[in-house]
N, C-alpha and C positions, 0 to 999 in steps of 0.2 A: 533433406539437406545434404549438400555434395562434400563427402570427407575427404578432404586434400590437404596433408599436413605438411607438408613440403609445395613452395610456390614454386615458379619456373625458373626463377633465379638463386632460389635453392638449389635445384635441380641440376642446372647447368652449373656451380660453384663447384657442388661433387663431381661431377663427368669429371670435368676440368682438373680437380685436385689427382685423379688417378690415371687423367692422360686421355678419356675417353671422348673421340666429339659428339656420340649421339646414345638417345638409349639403345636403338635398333643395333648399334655398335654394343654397346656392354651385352644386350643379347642375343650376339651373332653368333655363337657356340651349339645355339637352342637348332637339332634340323629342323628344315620348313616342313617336314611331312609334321612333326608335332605342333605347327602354328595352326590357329584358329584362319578359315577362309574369308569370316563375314564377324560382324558384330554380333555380341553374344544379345540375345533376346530376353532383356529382362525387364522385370516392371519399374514401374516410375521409382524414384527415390520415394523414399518417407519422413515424417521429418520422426524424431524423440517421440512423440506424442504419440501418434501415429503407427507408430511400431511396437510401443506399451498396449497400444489397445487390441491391434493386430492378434499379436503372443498370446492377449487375456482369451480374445476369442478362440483362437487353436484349442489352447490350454481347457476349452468348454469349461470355465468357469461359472460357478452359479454365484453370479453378483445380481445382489437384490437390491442394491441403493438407488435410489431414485435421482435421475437427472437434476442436477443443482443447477436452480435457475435465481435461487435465494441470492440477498444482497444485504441491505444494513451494516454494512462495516467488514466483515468475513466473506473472501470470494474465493471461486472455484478454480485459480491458475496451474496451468501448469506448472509443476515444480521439477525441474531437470536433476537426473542425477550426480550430478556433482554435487549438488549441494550437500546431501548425505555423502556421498561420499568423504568430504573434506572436512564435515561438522562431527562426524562420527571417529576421525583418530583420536586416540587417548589423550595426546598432548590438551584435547577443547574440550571434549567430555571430563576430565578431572581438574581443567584449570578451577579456581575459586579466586580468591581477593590477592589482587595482584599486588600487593602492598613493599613487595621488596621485587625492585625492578630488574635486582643483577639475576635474578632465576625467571623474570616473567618476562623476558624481550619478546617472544612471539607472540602472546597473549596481548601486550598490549600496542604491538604496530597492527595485529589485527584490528582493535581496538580504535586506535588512530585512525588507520583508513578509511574503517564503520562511519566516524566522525565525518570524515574530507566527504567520504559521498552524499551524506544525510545532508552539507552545506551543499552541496552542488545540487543535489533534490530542489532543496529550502530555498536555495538565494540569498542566503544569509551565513556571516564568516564563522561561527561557533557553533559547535552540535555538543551534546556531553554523550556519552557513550551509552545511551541505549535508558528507558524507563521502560515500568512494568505491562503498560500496554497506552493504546490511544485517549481512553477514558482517565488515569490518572497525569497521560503526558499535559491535558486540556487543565487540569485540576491545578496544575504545579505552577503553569503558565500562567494562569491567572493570580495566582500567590505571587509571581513574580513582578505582575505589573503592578498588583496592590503596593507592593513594596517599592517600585521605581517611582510613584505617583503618589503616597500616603496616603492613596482614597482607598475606599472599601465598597464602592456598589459598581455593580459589574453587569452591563447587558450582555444577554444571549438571544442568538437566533433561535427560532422554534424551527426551522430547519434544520438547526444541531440535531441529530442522532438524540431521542430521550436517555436513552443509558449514560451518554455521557455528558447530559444536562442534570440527570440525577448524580452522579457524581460530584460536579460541580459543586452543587446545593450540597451534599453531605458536608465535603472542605468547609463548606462557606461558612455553613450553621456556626458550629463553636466560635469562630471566630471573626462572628458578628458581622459577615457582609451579606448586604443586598443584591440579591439577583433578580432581575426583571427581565423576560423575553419581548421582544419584537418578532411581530409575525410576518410570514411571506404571502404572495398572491397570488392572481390567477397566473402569473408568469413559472412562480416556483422559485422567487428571489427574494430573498432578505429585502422587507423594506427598509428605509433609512431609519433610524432613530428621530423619534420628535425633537426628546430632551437628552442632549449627552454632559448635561450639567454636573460636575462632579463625579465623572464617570470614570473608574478606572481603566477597566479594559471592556472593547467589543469583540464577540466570539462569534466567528463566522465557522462554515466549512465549506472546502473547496474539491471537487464538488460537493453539494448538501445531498442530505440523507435523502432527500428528491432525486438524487442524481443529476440536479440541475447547477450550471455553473454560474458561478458568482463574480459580478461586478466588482472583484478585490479591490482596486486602485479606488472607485469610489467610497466603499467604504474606509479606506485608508484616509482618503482626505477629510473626510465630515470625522472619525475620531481622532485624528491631527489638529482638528482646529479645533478642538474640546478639550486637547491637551490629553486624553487619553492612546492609550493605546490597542493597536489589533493586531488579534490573538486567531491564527487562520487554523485549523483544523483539516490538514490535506490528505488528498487520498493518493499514495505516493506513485502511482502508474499513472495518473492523470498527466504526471508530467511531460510526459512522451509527446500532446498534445497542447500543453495549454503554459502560460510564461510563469516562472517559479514565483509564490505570494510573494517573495521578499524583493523582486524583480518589482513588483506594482504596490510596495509601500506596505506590506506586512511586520510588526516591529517581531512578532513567535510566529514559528511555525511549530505544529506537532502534527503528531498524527498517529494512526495505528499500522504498524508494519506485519499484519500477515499477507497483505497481497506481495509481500515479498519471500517467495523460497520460506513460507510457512505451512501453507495447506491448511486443510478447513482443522485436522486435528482435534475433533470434537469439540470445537469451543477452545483451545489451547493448551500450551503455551504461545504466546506470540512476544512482539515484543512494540513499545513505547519510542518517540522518537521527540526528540526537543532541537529548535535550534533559534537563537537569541541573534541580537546584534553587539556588538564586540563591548560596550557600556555598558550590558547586561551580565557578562562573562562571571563577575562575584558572587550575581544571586543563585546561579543556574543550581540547578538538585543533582544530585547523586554524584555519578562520576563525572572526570571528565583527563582527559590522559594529553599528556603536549608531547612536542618534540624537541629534543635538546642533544647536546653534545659532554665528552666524559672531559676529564683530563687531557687526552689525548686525540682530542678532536673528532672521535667515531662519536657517529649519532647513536641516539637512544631514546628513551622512550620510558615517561615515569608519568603518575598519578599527580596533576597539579591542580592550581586554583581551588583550592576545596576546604571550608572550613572545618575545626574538626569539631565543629560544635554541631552539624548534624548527626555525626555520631555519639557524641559522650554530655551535650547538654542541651539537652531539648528544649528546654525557655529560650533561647536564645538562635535557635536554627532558625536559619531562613525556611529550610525541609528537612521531614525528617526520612527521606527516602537516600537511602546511604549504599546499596549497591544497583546493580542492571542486570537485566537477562542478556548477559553472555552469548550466549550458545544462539539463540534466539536471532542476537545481532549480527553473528558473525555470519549463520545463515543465509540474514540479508544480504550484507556483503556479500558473499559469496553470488547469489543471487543478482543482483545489479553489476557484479563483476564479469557473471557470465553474459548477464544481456546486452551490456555497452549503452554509449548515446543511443545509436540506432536501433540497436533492438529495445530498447523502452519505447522511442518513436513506433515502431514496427509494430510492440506489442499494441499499445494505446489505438493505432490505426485500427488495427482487427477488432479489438474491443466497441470501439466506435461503429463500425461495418455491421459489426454485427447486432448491439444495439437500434442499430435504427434500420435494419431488418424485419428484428423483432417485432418492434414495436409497431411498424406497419403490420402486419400481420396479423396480431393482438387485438390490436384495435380496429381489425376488419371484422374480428367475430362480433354479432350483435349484442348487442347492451354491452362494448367494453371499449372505454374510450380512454386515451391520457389524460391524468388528472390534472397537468398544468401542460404548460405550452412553451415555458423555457428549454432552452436547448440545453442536452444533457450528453456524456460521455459514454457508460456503461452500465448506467441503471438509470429504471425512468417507473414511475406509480401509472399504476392503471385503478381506475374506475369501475367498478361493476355494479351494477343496476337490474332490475332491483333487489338483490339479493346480500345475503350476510356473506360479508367479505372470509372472517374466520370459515365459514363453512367448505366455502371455495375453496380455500387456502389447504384446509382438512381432507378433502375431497380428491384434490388435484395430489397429492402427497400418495394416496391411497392407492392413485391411477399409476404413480411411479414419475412425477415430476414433484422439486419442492422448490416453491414460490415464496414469498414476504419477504421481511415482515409484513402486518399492517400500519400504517400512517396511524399514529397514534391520537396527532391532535394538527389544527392546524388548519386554513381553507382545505387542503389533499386529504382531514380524515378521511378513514375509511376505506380508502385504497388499497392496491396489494403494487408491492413492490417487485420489482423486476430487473433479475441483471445477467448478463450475458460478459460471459469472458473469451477468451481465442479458443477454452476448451468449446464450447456449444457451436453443433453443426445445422445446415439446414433443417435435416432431418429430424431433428430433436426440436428442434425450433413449431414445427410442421406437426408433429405428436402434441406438442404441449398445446400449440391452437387447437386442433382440433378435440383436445380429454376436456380443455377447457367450453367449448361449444357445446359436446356431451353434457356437462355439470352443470350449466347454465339452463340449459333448458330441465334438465329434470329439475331444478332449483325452483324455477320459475311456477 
């Protein structure tokens, strides 16, 4: 990446401002025996990434972690230094409950902004600032459409991710609603629902835990005319490629935010993300921070729209989830702030390129084919034949690549899942066919 902090019209502003018309002029003092004759010979640029790995190599580091090819909800992106840098001043690390706004103005325009991007993600005008992860952002949203519709049974996709269909069900249980899933086919798409009679909300994911992407505006219309509503589960880089759910009739969007400036982190902290349509704004959980003005007409920035019966009386909360991961959120922002429109496009491209590389490849080794046939993003299930998937899975880990999950249930049981981010290069790509053609045949 070419560092140029100063554009040409920068450039030429300062000559200007001190009288000078050229650089060659500001250093004409310099003699020519001390000027260079030719262009200095040096190697290609590099980008961030690129120069992290570089250093590691010099530095003859003994890294034993295994190429992350794993997917199900946690991916392997690059995360740029800023982020820590900015997440790590004291001001974010000690912030806590921003409840008196004249001492927490930065905490909560960071806050705000977290919001304005999650809607520009989403497609939709309201985000609350940040829930505990993807899995309870799903759980919350469906609480909220219960309550905008007074029904209580609620379809899921069996392409929803199982951790966060078991989640769901845990909410549901006490308080008596029904969940029933709809399954996918050989495509790797959500079928329609038969019966959406009394339905509260539909729960899709975009893309699904296939990595396969979903007909959103269809399912949008079949739970519109059921009077329910859809509840999309996005996976937030996809946007770089595909139109925001709430652009194609999604009434929730949530999602799990570590493919944003969180890193795999062991499993976490990550953080949750919700975003409603502006009729919903009452029910929404946890925080949610607005924009306003003082006395004196300077803007500001306070904790609104929020009952306080989520906090102090639980019978009566719509939820009872009363703060957000912070630090977590601000991360992301920070993160989507460094990537722009274009670089989300950019990233999503590489993701994609490189995905259906992969998966050519993959599926050139014998007995392993793609488990469904819908088009996908950055992760796609492969089929292995005839062997025990977990073995595979086990094996290929041992070899120094880590692959899945497995497909849990579903037409795609059994599968091993696969995902590829702008970190994975050919060459990694090219190891992991060939440990897995290894493993296959001694399997066999």
């Amino acid at each position: 990446m070419q560092f140029a902090p100063h554009t040409h019209a920068d450039v030429e502003a300062m000559l200007a401002s001190i009288g000078v018309g050229s650089l060659d002029e500001l250093f004409g003092h310099i003699p020519p025996s001390l000027l260079a004759e030719r262009d200095l010979d040096l190697p290609r640029a590099r980008s961030e990434d690129e120069v992290a790995r570089h250093l590691s190599a010099l530095a003859d580091r003994n890294d034993t972690s295994p190429v992350c090819f794993a997917g199900g909800g946690a991916y392997d992106h690059y995360v740029p230094a800023v982020v820590g840098a900015v997440t790590s001043r004291g001001e974010l690390l000690t912030s806590y409950t921003p409840y008196q706004p004249e001492v927490s103005q930065g905490m909560l325009q960071a806050l705000f902004e977290f919001q304005t991007v999650i809607s520009e993600l989403t497609g939709l005008p309201v985000s609350n600032a940040s829930l505990y992860d993807g899995g309870s952002a799903v759980a919350e949203a469906v609480s909220m459409a219960c309550a905008a519709t007074r029904l209580n049974r609620v379809v899921v996709s069996t392409a929803l991710d199982r951790p966060t269909r078991d989640v769901v069900r845990t909410y549901a249980h006490p308080l008596g609603r029904e969940v029933t899933e709809v399954d996918y086919g050989p495509s790797g798409r959500t079928r329609a629902p038969e019966d959406l009679d009394g339905v509260a909300a539909v729960v899709v994911a975009q893309p699904n835990a296939l990595g396969v992407i979903e007909d959103v505006r269809a399912h949008a219309e079949a739970a519109h005319a059921a009077g329910a509503k859809l509840i999309v589960k996005l996976e937030p880089t996809a946007v770089g490629l595909l139109a925001t759910p709430g652009s194609q009739g999604a009434d929730l969007v949530v999602g799990e935010g570590q493919p944003l400036g969180q890193g795999l982190v062991y499993g976490g902290p990550t953080f949750g993300f919700l975003a409603c349509a502006g009729d919903q704004v009452r029910r929404i959980p946890g925080r949610i921070v607005g924009q306003t003005v003082d006395r004196a007409g300077t803007r500001g920035y306070v904790m609104t729209l929020r009952a306080r019966e989520q906090d102090i009386r639980r019978e009566r909360a719509t939820s009872n989830i009363c703060t957000n991961q912070t630090l977590c959120a601000v991360a992301g922002l920070v993160y989507l702030a460094w990537l722009g429109r274009d670089g989300l496009a950019e990233l999503a491209r590489h993701c994609l390129a490189r995905a259906r590389h992969a998966a050519e490849r993959l599926s050139g080794v014998e007995g392993v084919a793609l488990a469904v046939d819908g088009p996908f993003c950055k992760e796609f299930a492969l089929r292995l034949r005839p062997v025990d998937p977990h073995a595979v899975v086990d094996r290929l880990h041992a070899a120094g690549y880590l692959v899945g999950p497995v497909v849990p249930d579903g037409y795609a049981a059994g599968a091993v899942m696969v995902a590829t981010t702008e970190r994975r290069t050919a060459e990694e790509v090219e190891g992991l066919a060939q440990a897995l053609e290894t493993i296959l045949k001694e399997l066999r």
